[in-house]
C-alpha positions as CSV (number, residue, x, y, z in Angstrom):
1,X,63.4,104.4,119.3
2,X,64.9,101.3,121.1
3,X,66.1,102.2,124.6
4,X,69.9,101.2,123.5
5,X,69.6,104.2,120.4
6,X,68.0,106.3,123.1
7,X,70.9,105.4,125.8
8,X,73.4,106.7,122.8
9,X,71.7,109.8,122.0
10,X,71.3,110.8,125.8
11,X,75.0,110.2,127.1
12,X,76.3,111.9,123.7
13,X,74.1,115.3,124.2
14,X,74.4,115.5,128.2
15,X,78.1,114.9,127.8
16,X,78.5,117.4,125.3
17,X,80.8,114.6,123.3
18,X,81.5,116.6,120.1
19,X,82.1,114.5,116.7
20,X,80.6,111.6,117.5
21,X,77.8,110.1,116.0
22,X,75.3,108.2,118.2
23,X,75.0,105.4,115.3
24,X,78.8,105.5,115.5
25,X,78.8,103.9,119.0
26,X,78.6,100.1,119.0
27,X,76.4,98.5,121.5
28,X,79.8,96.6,123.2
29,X,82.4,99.3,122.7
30,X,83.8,100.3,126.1
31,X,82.1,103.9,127.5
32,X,85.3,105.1,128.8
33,X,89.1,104.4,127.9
34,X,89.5,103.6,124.3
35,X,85.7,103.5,123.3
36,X,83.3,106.7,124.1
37,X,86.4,108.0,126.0
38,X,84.4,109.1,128.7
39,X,86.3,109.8,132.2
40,X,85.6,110.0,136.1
41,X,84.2,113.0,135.9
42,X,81.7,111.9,133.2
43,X,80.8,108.6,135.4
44,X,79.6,111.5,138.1
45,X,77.6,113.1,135.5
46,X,76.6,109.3,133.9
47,X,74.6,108.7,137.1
48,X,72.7,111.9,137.3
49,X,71.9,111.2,133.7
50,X,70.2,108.1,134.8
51,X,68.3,109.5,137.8
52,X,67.1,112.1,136.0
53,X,66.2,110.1,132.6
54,X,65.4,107.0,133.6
55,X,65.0,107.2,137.8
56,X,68.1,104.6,138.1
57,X,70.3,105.0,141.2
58,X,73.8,103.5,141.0
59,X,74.6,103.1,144.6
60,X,78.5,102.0,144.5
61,X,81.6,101.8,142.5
62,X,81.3,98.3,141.9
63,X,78.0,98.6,140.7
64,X,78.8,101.5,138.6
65,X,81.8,99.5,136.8
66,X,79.7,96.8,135.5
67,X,77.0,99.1,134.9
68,X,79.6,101.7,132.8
69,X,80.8,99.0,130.9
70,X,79.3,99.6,127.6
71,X,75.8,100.2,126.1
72,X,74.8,97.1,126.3
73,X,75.8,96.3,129.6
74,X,73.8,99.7,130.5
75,X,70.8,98.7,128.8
76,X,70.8,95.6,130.9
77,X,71.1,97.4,134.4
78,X,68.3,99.8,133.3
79,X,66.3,97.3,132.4
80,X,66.8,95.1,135.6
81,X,66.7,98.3,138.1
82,X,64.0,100.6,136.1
83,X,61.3,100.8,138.6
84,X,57.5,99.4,136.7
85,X,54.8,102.6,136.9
């Protein structure tokens, strides 16, 4: 599975989002507002999710905006801050 299906799959059952389809999210829809319709309190729970799954720390708000912004974006930020084993 391709890290941007994975990233999909993960936010949907953390989140407990009910009646949506990972394959229904498009890699550029926004995460919160009028895409996913995630919230604030789901950003909280957002960066735990990436400690925990993928050992990413989002260290301020700024960073966490560009980060949030859709899957894509997401995918990127892993990808650039994923520490190598």
């Amino acid at each position: 599975m391709d890290l941007k299906a994975e990233l999909k799959e993960v936010i949907i059952r953390e989140l407990k989002i009910e009646d949506v389809d990972p394959a229904q999210v498009t890699d550029d829809a926004p995460l919160f507002g009028e895409g996913l319709g995630l919230d604030s309190l789901d950003a909280v729970e957002l960066v735990l999710i990436l400690k925990k799954h993928y050992g990413i720390e989002i260290k301020d708000m700024t960073q966490a905006r560009e980060a949030f912004a859709s899957i894509n974006a997401l995918h990127d930020h892993i990808l650039a801050h994923q520490k190598t084993s």
